[in-house]
Gaussian input, Z-matrix of N, CA and C with variables (Angstrom, degrees):
# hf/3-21g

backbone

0 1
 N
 C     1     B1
 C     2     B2     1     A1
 N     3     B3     2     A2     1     D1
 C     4     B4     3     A3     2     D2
 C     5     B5     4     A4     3     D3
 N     6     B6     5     A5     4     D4
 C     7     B7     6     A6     5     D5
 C     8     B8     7     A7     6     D6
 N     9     B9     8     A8     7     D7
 C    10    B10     9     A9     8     D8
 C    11    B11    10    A10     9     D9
 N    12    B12    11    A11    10    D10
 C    13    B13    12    A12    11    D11
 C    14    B14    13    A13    12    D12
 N    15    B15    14    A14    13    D13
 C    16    B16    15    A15    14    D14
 C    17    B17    16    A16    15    D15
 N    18    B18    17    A17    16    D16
 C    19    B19    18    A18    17    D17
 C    20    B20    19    A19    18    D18
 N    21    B21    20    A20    19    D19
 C    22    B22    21    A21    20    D20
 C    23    B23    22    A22    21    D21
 N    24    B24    23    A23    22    D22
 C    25    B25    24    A24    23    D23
 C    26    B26    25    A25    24    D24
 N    27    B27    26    A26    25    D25
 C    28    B28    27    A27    26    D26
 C    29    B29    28    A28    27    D27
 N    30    B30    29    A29    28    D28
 C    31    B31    30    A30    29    D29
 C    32    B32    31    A31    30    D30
 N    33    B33    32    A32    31    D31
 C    34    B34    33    A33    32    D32
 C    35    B35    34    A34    33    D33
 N    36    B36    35    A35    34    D34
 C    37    B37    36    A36    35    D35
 C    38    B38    37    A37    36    D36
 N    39    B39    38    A38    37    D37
 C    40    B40    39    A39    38    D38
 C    41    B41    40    A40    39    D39
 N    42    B42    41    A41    40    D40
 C    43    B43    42    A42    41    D41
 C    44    B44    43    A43    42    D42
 N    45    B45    44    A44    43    D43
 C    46    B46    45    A45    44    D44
 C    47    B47    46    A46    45    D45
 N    48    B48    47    A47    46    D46
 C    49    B49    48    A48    47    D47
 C    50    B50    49    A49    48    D48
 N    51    B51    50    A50    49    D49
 C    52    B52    51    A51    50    D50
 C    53    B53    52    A52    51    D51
 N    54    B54    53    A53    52    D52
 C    55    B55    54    A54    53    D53
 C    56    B56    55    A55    54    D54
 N    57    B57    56    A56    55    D55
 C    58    B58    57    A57    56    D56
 C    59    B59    58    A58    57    D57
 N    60    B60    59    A59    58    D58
 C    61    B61    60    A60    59    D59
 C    62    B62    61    A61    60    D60
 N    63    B63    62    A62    61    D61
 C    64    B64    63    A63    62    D62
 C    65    B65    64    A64    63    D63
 N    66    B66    65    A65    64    D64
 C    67    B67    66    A66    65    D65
 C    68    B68    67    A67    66    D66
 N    69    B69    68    A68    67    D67
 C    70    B70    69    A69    68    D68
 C    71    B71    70    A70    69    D69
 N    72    B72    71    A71    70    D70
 C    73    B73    72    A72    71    D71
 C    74    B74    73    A73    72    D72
 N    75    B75    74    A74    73    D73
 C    76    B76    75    A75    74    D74
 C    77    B77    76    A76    75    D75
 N    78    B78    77    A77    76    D76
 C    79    B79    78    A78    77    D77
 C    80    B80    79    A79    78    D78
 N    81    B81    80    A80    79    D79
 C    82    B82    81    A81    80    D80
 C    83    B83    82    A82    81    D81
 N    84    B84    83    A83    82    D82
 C    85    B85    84    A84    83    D83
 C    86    B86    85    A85    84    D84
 N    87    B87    86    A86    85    D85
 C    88    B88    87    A87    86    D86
 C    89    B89    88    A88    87    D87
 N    90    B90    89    A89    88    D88
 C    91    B91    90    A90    89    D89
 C    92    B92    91    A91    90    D90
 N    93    B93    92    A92    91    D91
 C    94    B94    93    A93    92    D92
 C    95    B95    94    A94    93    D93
 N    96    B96    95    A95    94    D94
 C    97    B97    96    A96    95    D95
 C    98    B98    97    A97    96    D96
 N    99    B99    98    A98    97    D97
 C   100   B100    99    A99    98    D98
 C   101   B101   100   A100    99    D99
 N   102   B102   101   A101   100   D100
 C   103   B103   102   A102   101   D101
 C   104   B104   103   A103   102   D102
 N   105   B105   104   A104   103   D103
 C   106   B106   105   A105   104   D104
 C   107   B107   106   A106   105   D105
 N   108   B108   107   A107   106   D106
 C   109   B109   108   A108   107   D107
 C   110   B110   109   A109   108   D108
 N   111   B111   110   A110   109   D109
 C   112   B112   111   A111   110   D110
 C   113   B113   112   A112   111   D111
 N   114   B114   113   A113   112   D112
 C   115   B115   114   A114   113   D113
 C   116   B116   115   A115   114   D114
 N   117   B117   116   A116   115   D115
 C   118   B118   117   A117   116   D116
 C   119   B119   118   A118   117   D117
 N   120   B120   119   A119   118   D118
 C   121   B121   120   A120   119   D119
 C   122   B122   121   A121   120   D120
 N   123   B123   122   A122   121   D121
 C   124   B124   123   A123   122   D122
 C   125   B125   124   A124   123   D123
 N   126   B126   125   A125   124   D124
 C   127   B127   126   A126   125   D125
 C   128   B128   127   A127   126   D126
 N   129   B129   128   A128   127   D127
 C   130   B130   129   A129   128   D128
 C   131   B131   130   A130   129   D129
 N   132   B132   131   A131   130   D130
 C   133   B133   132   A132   131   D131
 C   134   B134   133   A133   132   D132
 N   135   B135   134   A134   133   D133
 C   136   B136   135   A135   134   D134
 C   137   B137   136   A136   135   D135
 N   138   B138   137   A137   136   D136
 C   139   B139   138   A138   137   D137
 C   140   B140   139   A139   138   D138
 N   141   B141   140   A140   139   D139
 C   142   B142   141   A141   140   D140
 C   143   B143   142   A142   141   D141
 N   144   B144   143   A143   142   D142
 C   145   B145   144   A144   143   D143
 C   146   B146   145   A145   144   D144
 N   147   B147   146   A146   145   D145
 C   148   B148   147   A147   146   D146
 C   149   B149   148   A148   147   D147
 N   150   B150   149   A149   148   D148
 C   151   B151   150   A150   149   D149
 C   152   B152   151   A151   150   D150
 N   153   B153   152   A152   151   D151
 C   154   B154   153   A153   152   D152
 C   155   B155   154   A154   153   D153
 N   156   B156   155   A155   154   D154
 C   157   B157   156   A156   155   D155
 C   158   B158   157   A157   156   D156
 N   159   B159   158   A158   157   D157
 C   160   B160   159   A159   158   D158
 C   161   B161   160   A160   159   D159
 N   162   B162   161   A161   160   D160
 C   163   B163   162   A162   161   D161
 C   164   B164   163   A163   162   D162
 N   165   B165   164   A164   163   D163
 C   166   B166   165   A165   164   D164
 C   167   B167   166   A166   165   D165
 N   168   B168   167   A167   166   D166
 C   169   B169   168   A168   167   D167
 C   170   B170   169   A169   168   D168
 N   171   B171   170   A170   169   D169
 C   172   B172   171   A171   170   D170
 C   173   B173   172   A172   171   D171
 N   174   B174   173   A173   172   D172
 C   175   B175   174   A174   173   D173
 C   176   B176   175   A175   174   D174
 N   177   B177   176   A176   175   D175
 C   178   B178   177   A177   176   D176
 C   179   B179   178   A178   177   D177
 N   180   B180   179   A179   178   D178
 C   181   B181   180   A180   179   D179
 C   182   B182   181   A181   180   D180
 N   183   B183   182   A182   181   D181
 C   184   B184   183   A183   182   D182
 C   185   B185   184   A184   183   D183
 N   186   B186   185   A185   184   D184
 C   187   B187   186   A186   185   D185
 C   188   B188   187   A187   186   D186
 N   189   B189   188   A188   187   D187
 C   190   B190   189   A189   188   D188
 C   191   B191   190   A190   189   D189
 N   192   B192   191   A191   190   D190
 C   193   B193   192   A192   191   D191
 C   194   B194   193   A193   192   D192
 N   195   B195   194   A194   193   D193
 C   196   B196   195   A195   194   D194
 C   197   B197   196   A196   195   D195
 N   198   B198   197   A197   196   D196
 C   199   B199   198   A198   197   D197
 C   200   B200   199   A199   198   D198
 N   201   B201   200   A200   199   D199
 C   202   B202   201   A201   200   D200
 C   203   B203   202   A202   201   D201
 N   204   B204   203   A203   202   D202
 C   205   B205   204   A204   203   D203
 C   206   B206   205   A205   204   D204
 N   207   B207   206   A206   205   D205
 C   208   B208   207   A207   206   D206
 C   209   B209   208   A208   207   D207
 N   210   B210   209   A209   208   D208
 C   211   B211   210   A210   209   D209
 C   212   B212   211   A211   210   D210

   B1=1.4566
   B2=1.5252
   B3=0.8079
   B4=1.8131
   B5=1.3268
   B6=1.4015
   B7=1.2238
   B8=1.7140
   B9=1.5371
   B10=1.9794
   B11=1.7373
   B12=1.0207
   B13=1.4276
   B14=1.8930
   B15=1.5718
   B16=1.3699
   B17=1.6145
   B18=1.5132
   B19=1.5828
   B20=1.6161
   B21=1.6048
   B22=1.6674
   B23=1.7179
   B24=1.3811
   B25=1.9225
   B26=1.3653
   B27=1.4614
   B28=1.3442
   B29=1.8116
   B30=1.3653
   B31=1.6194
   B32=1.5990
   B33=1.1826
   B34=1.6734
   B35=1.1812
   B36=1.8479
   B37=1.4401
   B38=1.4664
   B39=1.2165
   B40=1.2009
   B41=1.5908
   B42=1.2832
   B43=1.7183
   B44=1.8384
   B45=1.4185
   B46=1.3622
   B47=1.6836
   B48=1.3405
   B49=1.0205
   B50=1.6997
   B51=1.3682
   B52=1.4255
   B53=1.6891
   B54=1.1892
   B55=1.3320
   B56=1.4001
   B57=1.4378
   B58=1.7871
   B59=1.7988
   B60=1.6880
   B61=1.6700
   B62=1.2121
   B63=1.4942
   B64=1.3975
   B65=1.7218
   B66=1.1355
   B67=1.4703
   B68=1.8218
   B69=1.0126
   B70=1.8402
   B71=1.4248
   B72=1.3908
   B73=1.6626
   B74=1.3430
   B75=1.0880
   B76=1.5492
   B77=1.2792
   B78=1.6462
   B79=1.5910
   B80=1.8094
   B81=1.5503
   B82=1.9357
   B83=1.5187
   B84=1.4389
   B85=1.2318
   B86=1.3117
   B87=1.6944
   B88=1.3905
   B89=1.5511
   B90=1.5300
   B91=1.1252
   B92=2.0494
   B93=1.2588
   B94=0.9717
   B95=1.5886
   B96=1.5033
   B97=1.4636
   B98=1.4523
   B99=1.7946
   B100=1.3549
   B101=1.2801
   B102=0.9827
   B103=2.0244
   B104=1.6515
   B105=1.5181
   B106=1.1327
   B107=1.5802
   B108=1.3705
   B109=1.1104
   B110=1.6860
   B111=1.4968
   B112=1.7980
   B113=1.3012
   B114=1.5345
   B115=1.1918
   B116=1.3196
   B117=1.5560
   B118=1.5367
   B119=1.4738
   B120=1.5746
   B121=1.2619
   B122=1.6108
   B123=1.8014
   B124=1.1093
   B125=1.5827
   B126=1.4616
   B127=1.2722
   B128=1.9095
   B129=1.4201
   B130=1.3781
   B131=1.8088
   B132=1.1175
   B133=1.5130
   B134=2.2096
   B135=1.2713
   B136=1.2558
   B137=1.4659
   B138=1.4278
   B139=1.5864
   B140=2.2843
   B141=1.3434
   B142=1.2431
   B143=1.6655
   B144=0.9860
   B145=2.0726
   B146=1.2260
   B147=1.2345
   B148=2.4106
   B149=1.6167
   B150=1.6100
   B151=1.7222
   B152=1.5677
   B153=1.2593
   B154=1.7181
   B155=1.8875
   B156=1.7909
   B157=1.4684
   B158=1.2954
   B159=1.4086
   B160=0.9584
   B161=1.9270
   B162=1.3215
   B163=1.4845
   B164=1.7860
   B165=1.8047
   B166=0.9858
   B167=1.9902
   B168=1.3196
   B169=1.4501
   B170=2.0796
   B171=1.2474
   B172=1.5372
   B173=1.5928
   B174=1.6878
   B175=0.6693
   B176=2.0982
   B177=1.4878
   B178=1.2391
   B179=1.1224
   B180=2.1441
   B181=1.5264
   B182=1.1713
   B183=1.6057
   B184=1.4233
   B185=1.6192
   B186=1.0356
   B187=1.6774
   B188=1.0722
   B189=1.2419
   B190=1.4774
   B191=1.5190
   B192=1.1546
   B193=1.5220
   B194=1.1329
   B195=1.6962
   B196=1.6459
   B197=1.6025
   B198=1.1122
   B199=2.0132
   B200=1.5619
   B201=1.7521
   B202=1.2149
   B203=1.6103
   B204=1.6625
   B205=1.1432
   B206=1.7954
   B207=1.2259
   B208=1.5363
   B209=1.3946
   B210=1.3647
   B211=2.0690
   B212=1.3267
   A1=107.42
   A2=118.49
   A3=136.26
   A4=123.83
   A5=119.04
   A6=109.49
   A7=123.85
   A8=87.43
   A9=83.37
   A10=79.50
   A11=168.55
   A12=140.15
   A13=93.81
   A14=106.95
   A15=110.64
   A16=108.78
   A17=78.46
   A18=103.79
   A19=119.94
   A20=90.89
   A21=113.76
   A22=116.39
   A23=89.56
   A24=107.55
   A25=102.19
   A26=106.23
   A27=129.39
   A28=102.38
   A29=92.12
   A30=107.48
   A31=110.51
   A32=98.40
   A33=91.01
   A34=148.40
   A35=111.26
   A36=112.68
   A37=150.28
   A38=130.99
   A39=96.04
   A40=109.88
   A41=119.99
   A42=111.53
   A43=106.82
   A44=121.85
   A45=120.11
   A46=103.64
   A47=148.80
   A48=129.98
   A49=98.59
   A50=102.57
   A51=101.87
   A52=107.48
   A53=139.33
   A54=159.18
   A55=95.42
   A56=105.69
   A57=108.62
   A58=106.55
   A59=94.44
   A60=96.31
   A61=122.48
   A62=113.87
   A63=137.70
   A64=107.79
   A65=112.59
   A66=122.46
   A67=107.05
   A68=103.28
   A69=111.48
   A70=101.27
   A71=116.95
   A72=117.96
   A73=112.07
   A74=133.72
   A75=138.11
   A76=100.36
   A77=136.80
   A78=119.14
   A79=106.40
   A80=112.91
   A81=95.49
   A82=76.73
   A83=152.85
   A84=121.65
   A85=121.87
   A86=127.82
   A87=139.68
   A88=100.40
   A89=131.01
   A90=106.52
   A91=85.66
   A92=110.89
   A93=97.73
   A94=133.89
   A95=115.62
   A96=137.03
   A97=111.87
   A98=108.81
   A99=136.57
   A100=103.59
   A101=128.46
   A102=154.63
   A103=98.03
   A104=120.58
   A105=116.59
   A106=128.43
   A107=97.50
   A108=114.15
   A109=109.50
   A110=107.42
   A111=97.21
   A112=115.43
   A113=145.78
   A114=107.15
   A115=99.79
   A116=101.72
   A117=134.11
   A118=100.13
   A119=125.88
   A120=103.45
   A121=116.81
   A122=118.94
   A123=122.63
   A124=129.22
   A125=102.84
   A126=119.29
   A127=115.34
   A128=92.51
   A129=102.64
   A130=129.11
   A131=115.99
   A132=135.95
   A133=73.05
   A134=102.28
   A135=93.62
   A136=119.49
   A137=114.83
   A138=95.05
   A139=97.89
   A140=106.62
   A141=105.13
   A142=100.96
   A143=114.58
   A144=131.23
   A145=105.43
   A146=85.72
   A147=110.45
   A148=96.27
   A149=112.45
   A150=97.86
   A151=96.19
   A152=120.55
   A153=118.31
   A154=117.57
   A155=91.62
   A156=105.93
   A157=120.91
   A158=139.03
   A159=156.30
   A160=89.81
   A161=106.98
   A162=89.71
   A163=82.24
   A164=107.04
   A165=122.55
   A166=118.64
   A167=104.37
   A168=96.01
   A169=92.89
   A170=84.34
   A171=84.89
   A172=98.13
   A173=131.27
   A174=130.49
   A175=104.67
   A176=90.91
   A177=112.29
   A178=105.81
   A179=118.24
   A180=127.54
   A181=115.22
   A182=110.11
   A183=96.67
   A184=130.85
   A185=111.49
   A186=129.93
   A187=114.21
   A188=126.44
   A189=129.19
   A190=131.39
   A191=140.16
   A192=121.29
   A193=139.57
   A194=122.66
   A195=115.39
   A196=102.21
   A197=120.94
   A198=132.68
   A199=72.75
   A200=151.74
   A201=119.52
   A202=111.72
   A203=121.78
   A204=115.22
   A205=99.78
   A206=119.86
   A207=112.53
   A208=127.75
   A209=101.26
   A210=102.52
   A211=105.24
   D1=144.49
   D2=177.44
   D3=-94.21
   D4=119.44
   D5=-154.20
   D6=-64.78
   D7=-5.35
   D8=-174.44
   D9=-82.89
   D10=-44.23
   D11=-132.64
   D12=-100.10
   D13=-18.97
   D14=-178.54
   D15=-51.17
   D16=-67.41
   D17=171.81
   D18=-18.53
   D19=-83.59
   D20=-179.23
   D21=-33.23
   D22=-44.36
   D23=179.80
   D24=-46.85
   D25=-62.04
   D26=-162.56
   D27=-40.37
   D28=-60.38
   D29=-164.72
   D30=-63.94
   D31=-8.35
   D32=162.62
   D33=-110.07
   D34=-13.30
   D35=124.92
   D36=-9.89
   D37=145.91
   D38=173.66
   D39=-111.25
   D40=-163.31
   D41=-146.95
   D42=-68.07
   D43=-42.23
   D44=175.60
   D45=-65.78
   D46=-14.58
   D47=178.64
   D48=-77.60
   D49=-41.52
   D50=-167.00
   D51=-58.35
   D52=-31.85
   D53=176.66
   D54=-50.09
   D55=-54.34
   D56=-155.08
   D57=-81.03
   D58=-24.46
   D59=166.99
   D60=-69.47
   D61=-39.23
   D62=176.25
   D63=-53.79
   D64=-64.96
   D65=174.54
   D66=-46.73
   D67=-52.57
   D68=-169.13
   D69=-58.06
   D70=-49.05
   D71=-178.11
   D72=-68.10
   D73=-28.82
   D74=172.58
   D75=-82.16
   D76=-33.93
   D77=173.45
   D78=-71.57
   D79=-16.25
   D80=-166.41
   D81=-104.42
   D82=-23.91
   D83=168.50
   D84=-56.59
   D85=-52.77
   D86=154.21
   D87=-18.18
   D88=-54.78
   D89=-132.76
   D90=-107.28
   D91=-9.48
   D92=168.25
   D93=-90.42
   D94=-17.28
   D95=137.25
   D96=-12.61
   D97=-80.63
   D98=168.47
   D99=-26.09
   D100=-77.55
   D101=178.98
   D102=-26.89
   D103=-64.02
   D104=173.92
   D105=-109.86
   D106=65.90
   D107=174.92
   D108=-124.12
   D109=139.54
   D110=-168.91
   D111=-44.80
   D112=-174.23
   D113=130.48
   D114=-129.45
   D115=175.81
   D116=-138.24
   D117=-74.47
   D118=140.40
   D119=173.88
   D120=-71.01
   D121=168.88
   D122=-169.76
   D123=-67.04
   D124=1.11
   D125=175.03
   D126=-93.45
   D127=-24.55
   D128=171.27
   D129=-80.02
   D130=2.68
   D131=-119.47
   D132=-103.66
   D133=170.99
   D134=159.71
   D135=-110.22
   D136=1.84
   D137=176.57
   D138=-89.67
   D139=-2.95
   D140=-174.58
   D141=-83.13
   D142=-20.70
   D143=153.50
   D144=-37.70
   D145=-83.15
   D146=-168.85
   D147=-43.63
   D148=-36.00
   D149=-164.29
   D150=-90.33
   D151=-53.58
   D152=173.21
   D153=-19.65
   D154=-53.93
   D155=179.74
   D156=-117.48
   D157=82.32
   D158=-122.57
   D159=-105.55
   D160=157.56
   D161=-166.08
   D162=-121.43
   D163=133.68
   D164=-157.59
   D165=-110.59
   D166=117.20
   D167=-170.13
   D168=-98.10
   D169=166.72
   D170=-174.53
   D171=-116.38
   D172=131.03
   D173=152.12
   D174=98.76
   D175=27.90
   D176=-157.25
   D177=-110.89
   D178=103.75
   D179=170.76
   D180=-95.64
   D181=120.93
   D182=163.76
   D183=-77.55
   D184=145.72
   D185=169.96
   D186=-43.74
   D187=103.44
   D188=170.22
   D189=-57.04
   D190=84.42
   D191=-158.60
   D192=-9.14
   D193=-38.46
   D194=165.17
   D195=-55.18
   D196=-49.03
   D197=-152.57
   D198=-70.75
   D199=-60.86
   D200=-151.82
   D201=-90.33
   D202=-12.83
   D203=-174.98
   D204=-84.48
   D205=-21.51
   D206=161.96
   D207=-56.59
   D208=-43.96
   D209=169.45
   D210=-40.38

């Protein structure tokens, strides 16, 4: 598509459509950014974080399946 007919489209919307077009082209640019971007090795990752550093309750039993299928 060519941007003068982009354009023209545009201008005949009215102003919240134009927003919602506006928004959509900045989410598939975002997402195409994303797309070519390296990605991180699996040690870098953030759920490889969450598991490294495990988030710690003190004094903390887990529920044995009979004890949770009784709740």
């Amino acid at each position: 598509m060519i941007h003068a007919e982009l354009i023209e489209t545009l201008e005949r919307l009215p102003q919240e459509k134009q927003a919602e077009v506006l928004d959509f082209a900045r989410f598939l640019a975002q997402r195409r950014q994303d797309d070519n971007d390296e990605p991180k090795p699996l040690g870098e990752c953030s759920f490889a974080k969450w598991v490294n550093t495990p988030l710690v309750v003190n004094d903390f039993q887990p529920m044995s399946r009979e004890d949770a299928n009784a709740r």
